[in-house]
DRENSE-185846 format. One line per 5 residues: number of its first residue (from 1); for each residue x, y, z of C-alpha. Coordinates in steps of 0.5 Angstrom, whole numbers, plus 500, padded with zeros to 3 digits. Example, Ala and Ser with C-alpha at 12.3 -4.5 7.8 and 13.67 -1.06 7.14 Angstrom:
1> 525 491 516 ~ 527 498 514 $
% end
This chain:
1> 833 801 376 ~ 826 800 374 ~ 826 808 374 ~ 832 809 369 ~ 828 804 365 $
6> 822 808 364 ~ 826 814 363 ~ 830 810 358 ~ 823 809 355 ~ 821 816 356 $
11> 826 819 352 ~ 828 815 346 ~ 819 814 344 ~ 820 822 345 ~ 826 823 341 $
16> 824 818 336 ~ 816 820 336 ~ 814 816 329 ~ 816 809 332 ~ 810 810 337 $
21> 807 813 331 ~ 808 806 327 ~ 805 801 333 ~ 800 804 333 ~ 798 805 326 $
26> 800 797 325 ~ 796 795 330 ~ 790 798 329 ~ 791 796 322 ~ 791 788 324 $
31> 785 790 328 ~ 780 793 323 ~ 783 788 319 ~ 780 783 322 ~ 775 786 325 $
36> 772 788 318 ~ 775 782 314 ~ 778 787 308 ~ 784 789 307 ~ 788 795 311 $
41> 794 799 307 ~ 799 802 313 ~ 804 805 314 ~ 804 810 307 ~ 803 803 303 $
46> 810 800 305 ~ 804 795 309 ~ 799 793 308 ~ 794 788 312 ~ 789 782 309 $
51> 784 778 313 ~ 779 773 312 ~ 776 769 318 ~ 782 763 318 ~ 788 768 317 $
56> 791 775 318 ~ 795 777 313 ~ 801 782 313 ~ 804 783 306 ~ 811 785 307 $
61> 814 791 301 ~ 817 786 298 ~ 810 783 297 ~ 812 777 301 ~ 806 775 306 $
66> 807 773 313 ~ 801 770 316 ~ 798 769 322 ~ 792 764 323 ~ 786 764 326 $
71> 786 771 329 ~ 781 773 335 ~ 781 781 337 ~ 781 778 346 ~ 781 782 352 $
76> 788 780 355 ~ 791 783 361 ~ 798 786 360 ~ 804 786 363 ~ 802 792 367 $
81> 795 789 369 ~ 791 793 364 ~ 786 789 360 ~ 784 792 353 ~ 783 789 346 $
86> 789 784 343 ~ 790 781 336 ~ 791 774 338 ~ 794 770 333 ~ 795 762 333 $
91> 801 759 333 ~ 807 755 337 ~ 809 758 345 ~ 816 760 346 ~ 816 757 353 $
96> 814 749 352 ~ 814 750 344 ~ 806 748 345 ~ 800 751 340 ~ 796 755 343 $
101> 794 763 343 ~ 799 768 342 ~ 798 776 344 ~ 800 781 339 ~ 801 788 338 $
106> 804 795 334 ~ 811 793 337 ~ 812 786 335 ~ 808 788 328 ~ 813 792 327 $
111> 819 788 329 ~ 816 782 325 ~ 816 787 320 ~ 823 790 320 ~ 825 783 321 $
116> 822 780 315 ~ 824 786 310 ~ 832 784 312 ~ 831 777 310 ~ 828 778 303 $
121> 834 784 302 ~ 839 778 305 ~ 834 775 300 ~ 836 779 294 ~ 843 779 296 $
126> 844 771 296 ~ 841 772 288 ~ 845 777 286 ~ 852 775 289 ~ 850 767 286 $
131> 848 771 279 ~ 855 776 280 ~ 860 769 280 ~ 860 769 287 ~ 860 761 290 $
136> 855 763 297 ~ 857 757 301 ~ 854 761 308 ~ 850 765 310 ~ 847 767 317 $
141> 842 773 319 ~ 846 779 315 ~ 853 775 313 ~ 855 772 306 ~ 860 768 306 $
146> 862 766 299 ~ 868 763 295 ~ 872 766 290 ~ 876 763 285 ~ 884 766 286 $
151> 884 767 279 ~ 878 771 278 ~ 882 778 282 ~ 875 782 280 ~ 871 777 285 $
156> 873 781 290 ~ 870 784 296 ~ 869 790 294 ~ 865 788 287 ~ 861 784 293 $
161> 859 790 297 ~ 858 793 290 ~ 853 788 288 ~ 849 788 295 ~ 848 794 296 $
166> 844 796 289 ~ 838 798 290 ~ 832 794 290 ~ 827 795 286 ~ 821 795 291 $
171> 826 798 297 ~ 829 804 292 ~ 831 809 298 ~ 833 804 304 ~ 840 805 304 $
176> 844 799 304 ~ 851 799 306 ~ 856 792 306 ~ 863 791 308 ~ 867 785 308 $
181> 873 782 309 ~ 878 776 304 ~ 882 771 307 ~ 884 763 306 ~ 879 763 312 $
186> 873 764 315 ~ 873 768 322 ~ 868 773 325 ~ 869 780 326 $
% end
């Protein structure tokens, strides 16, 4: 029911306060970013925002850039009929695949961000494994799929996991973790 929805809602942003706390950081960061057109550091420095009048600028901890092109700060109103000042950004529609004006804010920010941050380590992941003699023949989302010469028995899945799960220099404290599985055939788990 819509009522233990937002009991749902109330517990988990209370019992994990700093979520909200990251939002809210993140989208006053992108709007004083294009409000002011300079450069705003978020999140302890592991974000950080750049704007100018064409782009608004988001850099990754990897150093990445996501970008959203010509950013506005508009009044919109919100699901809840709330008008307040939103970052809008233009870019393709989900619903008709249009160009047009899309409403952002602190949440989405954050998943865009936690979402990109997981391609670049999947990134360094797919390096490492080819640099290691591993044969990536496929990946999707946050798997690898390799092939391995029979006769080389050291190419198993556990070095495999060993060599993902280093540290990455620019995420030297995010844990990583990896498991696996060796067949003649590929199946999903």
């Amino acid at each position: 029911s819509e009522e233990q929805a937002k009991a749902a809602v109330k517990f988990y942003r209370d019992t994990y306060p700093e979520v909200p706390q990251a939002w809210y950081e993140l989208e006053s960061a992108m709007k004083q970013a294009v409000r002011e057109r300079t450069d705003v550091i978020a999140l302890d420095g592991r974000v950080a925002f750049s704007a100018d009048g064409e782009c608004l600028q988001m850099r990754l901890p990897s150093g990445r850039w996501l970008k959203y092109w010509r950013p506005l700060i508009e009044t919109v109103e919100t699901p809840w009929g709330e008008r307040r000042p939103t970052l809008t950004y233009l870019g393709k529609q989900q619903m008709g695949g249009k160009v047009g004006r899309i409403a952002t804010h602190g949440g989405k920010a954050l998943e865009q961000a936690t979402q990109a941050t997981a391609r670049d380590v999947l990134a360094e992941g797919l390096r490492r494994a080819e640099a290691a003699g591993y044969h990536v023949v496929l990946h999707a989302h946050d798997e690898i799929v390799a092939e391995v010469d029979i006769d080389h028995p050291e190419l198993g899945v556990d070095h495999l996991a060993g060599v993902l799960c280093a540290p990455i220099p620019w995420a030297e404290t995010m844990p990583l973790g990896a498991s696996g599985f060796e067949g003649a055939f590929y199946r999903k788990d």
